[in-house]
C-alpha positions as CSV (number, residue, x, y, z in Angstrom):
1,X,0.0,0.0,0.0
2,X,1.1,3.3,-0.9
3,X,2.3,5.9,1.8
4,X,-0.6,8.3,3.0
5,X,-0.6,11.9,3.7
6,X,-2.6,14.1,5.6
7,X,-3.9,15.9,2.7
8,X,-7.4,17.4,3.6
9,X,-8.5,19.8,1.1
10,X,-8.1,17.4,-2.1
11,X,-10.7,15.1,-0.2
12,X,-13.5,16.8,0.3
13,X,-15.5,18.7,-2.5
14,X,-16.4,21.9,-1.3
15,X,-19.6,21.8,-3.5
16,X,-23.1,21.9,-2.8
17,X,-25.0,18.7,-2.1
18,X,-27.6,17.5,-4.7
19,X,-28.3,14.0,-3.7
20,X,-31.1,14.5,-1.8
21,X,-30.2,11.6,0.8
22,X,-32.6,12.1,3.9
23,X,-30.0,10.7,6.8
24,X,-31.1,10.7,10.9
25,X,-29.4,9.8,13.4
26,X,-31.0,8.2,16.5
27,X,-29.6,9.4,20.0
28,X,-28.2,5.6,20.8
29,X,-25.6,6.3,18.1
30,X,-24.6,10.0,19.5
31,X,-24.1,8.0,23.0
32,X,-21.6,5.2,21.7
33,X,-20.3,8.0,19.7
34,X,-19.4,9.9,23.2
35,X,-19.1,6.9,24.9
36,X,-15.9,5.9,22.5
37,X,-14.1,9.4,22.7
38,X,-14.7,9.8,26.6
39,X,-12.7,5.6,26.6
40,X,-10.4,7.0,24.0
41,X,-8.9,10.1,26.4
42,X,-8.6,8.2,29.0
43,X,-6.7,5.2,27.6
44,X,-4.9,7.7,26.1
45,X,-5.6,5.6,23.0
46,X,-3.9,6.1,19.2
47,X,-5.3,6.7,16.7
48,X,-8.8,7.9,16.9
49,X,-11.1,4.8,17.2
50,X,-13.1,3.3,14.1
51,X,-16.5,2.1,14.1
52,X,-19.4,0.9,11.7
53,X,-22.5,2.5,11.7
54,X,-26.1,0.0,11.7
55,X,-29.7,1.1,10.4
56,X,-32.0,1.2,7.5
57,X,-31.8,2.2,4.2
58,X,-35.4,2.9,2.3
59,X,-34.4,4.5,-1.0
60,X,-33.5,7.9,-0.2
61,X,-33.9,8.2,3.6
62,X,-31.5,6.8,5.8
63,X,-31.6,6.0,9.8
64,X,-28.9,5.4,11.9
65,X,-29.8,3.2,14.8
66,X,-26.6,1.5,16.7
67,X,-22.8,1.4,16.1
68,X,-19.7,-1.1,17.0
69,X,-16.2,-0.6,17.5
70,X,-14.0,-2.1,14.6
71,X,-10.7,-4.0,15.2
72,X,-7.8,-2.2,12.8
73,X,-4.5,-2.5,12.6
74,X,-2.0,0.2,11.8
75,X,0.6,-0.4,9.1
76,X,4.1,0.8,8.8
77,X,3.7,3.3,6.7
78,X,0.6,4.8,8.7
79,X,-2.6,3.7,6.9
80,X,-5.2,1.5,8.3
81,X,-6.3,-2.1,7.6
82,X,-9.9,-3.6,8.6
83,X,-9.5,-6.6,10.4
84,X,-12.1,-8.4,7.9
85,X,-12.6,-11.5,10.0
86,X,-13.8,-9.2,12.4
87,X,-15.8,-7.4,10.7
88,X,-17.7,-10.3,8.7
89,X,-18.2,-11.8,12.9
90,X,-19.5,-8.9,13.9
91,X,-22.3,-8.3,11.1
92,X,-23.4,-12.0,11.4
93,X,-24.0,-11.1,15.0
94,X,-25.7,-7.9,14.8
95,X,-28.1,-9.6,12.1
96,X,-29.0,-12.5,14.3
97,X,-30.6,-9.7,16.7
98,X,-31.6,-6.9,13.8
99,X,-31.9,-8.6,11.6
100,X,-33.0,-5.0,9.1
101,X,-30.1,-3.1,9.8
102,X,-27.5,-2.9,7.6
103,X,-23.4,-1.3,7.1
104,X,-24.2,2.0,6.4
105,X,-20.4,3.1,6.8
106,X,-18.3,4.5,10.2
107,X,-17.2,6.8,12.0
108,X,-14.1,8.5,13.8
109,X,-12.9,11.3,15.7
110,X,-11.1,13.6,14.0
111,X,-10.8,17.3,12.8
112,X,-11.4,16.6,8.8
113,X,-11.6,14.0,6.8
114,X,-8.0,12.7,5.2
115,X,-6.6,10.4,2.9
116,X,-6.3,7.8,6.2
117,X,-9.9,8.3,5.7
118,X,-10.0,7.6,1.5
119,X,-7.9,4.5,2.6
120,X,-10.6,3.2,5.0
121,X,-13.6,4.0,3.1
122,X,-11.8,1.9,-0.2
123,X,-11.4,-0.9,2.5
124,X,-15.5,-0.3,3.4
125,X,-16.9,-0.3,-0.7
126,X,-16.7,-4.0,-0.9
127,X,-19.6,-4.0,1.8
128,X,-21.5,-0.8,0.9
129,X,-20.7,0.6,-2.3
130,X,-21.3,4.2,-0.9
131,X,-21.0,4.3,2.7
132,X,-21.3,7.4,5.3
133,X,-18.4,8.9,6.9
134,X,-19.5,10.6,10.0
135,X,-16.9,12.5,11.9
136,X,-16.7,13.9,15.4
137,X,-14.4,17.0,16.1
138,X,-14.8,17.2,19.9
139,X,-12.4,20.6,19.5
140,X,-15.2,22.3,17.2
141,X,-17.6,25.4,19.1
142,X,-20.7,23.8,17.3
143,X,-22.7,27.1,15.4
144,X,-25.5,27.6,17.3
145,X,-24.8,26.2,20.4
146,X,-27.5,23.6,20.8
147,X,-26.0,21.9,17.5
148,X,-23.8,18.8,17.5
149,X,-19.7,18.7,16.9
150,X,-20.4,16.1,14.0
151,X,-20.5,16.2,10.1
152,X,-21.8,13.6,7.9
153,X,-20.0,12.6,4.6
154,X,-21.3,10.9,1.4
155,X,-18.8,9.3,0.1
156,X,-18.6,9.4,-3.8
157,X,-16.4,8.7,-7.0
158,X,-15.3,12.2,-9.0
159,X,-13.0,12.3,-11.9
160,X,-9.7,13.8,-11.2
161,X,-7.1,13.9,-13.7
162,X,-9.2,12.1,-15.9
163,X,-8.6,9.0,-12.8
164,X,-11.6,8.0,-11.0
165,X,-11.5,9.1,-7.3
166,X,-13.4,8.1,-3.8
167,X,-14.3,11.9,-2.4
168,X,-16.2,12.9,0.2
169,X,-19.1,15.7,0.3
170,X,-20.7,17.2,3.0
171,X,-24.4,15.8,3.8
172,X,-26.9,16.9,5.9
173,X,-28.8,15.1,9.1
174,X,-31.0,15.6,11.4
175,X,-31.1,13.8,15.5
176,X,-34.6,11.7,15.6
177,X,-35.8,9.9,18.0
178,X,-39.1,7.9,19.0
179,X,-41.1,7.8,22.1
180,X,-38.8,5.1,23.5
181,X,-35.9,6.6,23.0
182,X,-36.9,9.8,24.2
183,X,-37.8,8.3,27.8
184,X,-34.4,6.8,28.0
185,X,-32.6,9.4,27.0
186,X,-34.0,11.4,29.4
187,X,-33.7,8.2,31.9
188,X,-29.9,8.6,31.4
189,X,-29.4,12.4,31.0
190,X,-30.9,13.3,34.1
191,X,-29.2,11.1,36.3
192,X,-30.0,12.0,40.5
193,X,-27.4,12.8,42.9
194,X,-26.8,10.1,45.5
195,X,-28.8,11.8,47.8
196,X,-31.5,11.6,45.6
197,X,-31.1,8.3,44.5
198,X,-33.1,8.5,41.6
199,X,-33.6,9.7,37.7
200,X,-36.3,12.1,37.0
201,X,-38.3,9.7,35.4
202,X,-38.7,8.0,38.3
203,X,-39.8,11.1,40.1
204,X,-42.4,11.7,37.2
205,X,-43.8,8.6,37.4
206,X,-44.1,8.6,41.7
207,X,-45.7,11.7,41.4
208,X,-48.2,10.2,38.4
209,X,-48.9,7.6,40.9
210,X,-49.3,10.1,43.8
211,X,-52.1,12.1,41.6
212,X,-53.9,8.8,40.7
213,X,-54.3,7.7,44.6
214,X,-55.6,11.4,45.0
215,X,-58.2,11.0,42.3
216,X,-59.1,7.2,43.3
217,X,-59.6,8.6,47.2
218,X,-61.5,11.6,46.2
219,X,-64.0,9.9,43.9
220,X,-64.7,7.3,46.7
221,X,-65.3,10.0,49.0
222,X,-68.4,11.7,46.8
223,X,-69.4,8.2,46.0
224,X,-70.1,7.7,49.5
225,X,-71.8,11.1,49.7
226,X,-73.9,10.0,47.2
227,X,-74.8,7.1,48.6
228,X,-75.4,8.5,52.2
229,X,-77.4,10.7,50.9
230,X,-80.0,8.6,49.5
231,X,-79.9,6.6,52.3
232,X,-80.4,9.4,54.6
233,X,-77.8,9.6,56.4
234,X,-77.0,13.0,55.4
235,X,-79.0,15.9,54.2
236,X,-79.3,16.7,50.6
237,X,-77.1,19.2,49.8
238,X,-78.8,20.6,45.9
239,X,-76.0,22.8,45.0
240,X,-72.9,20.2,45.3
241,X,-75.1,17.5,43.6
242,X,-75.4,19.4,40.6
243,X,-72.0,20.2,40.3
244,X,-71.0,16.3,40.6
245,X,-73.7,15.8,37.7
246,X,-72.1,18.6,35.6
247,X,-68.6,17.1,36.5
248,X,-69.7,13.4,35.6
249,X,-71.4,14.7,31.9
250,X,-68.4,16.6,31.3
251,X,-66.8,13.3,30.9
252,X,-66.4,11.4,27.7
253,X,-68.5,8.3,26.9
254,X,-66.9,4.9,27.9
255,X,-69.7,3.0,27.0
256,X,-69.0,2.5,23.0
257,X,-68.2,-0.3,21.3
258,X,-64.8,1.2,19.8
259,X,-63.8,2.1,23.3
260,X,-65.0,-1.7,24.4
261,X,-62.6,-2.8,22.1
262,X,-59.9,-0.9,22.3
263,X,-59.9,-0.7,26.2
264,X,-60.0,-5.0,25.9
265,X,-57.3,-4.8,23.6
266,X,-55.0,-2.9,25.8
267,X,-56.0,-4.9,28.9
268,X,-55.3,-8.3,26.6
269,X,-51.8,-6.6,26.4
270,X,-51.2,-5.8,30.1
271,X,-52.1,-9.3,31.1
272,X,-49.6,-10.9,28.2
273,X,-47.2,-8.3,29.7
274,X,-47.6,-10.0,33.1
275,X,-47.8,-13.3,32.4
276,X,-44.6,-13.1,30.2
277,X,-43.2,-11.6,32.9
278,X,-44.3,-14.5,35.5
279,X,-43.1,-16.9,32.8
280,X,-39.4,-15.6,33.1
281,X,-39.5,-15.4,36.9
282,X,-40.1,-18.5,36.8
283,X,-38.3,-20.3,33.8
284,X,-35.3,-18.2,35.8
285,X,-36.2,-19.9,39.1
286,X,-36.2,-23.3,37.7
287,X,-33.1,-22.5,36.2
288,X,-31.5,-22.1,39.4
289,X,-33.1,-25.0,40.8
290,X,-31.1,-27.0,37.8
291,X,-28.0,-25.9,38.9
292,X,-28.1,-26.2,42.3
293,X,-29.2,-29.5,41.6
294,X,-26.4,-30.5,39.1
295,X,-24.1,-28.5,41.9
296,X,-25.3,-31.7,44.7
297,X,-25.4,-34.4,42.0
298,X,-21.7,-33.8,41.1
299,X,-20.7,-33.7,44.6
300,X,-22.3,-37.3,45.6
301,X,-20.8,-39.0,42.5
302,X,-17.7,-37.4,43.7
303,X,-18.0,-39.1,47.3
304,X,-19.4,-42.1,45.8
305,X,-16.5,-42.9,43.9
306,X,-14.0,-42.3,46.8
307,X,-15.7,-44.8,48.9
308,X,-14.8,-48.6,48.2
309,X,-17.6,-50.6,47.2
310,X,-18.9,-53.5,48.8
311,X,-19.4,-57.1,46.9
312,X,-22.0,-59.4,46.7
313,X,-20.5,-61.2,49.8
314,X,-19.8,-58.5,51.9
């Protein structure tokens, strides 16, 4: 392999970009992504670590969803080699468990792409024919503030001196993320203090829990109003009635059949929830009981072969 310099501005086509590629990037990838630098600076690690990037491809829109570190080794001359085995391992792996993501190219830290970079994204073609380059510069002031250090790369083929050539060109992104995500993301960003001892989520949902005893206490107590006062136990009081009727027809109808359905369907699901979840108490039970088992079994056939054994005559 030839020698490679550090040659930035013959990489990169300072053009604009026409390809109308749609790519997000979910927040699981940003959190390997500063999970991997925050490793790198303290190991004090060199060079910048490599990693493939996972998701979906549907024509022109791409999602990122994961990422895993790539195995490399550096060469004499200071380019890069994919460790293939490793590689091939690693995607027979991830496609076991997703099995709809695909290589949709890697990513490193560095300040702008190079012809290390060219070098790597040749190695990468024979798996994605155009993969992204996404690169974190964690010394870049991100314009405006609340935008991310990164840049996203197509990677493409131009004509230079009348040679083809692998460039890269600037793409667009945006951060998405779905309900799930956005609950764990939040899980994990608002971490408590020890004193605390837990995540705001946790306080959000206490205090959801809090309100619902409220309402479930304060609805039995006018329900025993009510009934007190037809049984006489208390005096009618006109006023307060009327405004329990006008509270009760201010609320929506339950009595459908759409609601029927869709409030069966969603208890159906709770139940499956909890039984699954019984299931795997269980099945994880037993599983101790196996090996506790096999623990005492192995034991005794230990003594029993120490021992001598008796014969038919004593």
């Amino acid at each position: 392999m030839a020698a490679v310099n550090q040659d930035t501005t013959s990489v990169v086509l300072n053009q604009p970009n026409n390809s109308g590629l749609l790519i997000a990037i979910h927040p699981l990838t940003l959190l390997n992504i500063s999970d991997h630098f925050t490793r790198t600076v303290i190991q004090q690690a060199s060079p910048g670590p490599i990693h493939a990037l996972l998701g979906i491809q549907s024509g022109r829109e791409v999602e990122i969803f994961n990422s895993y570190e790539l195995q490399f080794a550096i060469q004499s001359d200071g380019s890069i080699r994919i460790l293939e085995e490793y590689f091939i391992t690693k995607q027979e792996q991830f496609r076991q468990v997703f099995p709809s993501y695909d290589f949709l190219g890697w990513y490193t830290v560095g300040r702008k792409p190079s012809m290390i970079d060219i070098d790597v994204l040749q190695q990468l073609m024979s798996y994605n024919e155009s993969p992204l380059f996404l690169q974190l510069d964690p010394n870049e002031i991100p314009t405006p503030a609340r935008s991310l250090p990164i840049t996203v790369y197509e990677s493409i083929v131009d004509i230079v001196d009348g040679q083809p050539q692998p460039m890269f060109i600037k793409a667009a992104y945006k951060v998405e993320t779905g309900e799930a995500e956005r609950i764990a993301v939040d899980h994990v960003a608002h971490a408590a203090t020890h004193q605390e001892g837990e995540s705001s989520l946790v306080s959000h949902l206490s205090g959801q829990q809090n309100a619902i005893k409220m309402l479930d206490t304060r609805i039995k107590l006018l329900h025993e109003y009510l009934q007190d006062s037809v049984n006489g136990k208390v005096p009618k009081d006109h006023d307060l009635e009327r405004q329990i009727s006008s509270l009760c027809n201010r609320l929506p109808t339950i009595s459908g059949q759409a609601f029927e359905e869709e409030f069966m369907t969603e208890y159906n699901d709770v139940l499956l929830t909890s039984y699954l979840a019984t299931v795997t108490k269980g099945i994880h039970a037993m599983s101790d009981m196996v090996d506790k088992f096999n623990v005492v079994a192995n034991q005794n056939s230990h003594h029993g072969q120490g021992r001598p054994r008796r014969g038919m005559m004593g």
